[in-house]
N, C-alpha and C positions, 0 to 999 in steps of 0.2 A: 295110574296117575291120579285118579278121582279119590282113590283111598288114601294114597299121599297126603295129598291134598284136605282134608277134610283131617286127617291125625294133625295137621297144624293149626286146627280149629280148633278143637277140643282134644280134654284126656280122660282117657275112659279110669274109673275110679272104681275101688272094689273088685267085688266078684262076680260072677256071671250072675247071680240073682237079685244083688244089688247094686249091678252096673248103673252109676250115673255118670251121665255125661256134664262136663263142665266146661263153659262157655266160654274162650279166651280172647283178646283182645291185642294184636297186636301193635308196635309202636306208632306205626303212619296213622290206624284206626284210632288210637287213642288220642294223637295231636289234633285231630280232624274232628272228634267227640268234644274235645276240651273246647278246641276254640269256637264251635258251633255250641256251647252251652249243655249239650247233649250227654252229658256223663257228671256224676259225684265220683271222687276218688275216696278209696280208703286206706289209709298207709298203717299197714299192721305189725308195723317194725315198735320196737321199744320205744319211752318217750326219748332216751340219749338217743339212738341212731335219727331218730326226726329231726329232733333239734339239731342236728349235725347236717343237716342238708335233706328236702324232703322234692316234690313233686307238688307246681304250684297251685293252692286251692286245694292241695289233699287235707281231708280228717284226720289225726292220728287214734286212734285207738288201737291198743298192742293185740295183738290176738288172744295174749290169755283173757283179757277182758269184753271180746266181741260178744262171747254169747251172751252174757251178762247185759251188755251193751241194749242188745237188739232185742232183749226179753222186757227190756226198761218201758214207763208208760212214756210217750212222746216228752211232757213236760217235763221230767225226771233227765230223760237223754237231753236235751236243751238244757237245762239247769248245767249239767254235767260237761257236754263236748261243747255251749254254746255255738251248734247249730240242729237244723230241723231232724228228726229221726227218720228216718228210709220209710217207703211206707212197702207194702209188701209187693204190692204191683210195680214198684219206681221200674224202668229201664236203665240200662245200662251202670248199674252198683258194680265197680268196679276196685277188687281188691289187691294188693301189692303190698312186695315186703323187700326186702333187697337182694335173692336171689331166686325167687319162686317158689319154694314150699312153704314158707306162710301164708304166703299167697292164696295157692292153693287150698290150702286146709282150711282158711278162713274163707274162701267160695263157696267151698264145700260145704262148712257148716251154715253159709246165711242161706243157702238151698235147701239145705234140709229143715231150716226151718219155713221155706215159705218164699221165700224171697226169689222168684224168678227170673228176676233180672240183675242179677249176682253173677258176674265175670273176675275174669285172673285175667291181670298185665303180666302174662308168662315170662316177660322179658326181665319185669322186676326194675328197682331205683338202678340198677349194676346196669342195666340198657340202657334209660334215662337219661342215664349222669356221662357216658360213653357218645351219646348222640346229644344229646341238648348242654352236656357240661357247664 
């Protein structure tokens, strides 16, 4: 049950020697973060699927451009998303896309760059939009 348990926390990524694990957040978790201040959202869907309905207080930035993004000097990503850049210690940087593998991938890459507190809304805007519509 305790391994269960814990595969719905995280997904293991890779191979056995570069197994990283990634931090996921689910829906109750993330109502509870949002309305407690406690989380940045990042929506890594296209600018059209954003613009079409996103997750409220999300950033958009599409994932082709995240790494780009996060490589930016702070004043540079201001200028550009018109809000503050992640800092690499933030908590709870939580990324989503509309059905979980950009998601993912964009976790995955703001971890490997550094970014600790880099989670996936496994559930994606497709859960969202199903429970909060």
């Amino acid at each position: 049950m305790l391994q269960a348990e814990f595969l719905c926390h995280s997904h293991a990524i890779g191979t056995a020697e570069t197994m990283t694990r990634v931090s996921t957040v689910s829906f109750s978790e993330l109502r509870s973060l949002l309305a407690s201040g406690r989380a940045r959202l990042f929506d890594v869907r296209s600018r059209e699927e954003a613009a079409a309905g996103t997750i409220p207080g999300a950033l958009n930035i599409p994932v082709s451009e995240l790494e780009n993004a996060l490589h930016m000097d702070p004043a540079a990503f201001q200028a550009l998303y018109c809000a503050e850049k992640p800092k690499l210690e933030d908590k709870n940087l939580i990324f989503f896309c509309q059905m979980g593998r950009r998601g993912l991938q964009a976790t995955q890459l703001a971890q490997g760059l550094g970014y600790t507190g880099a989670r996936n809304y496994a559930g994606a805007y497709k859960e969202w939009l199903e429970k909060e519509g």
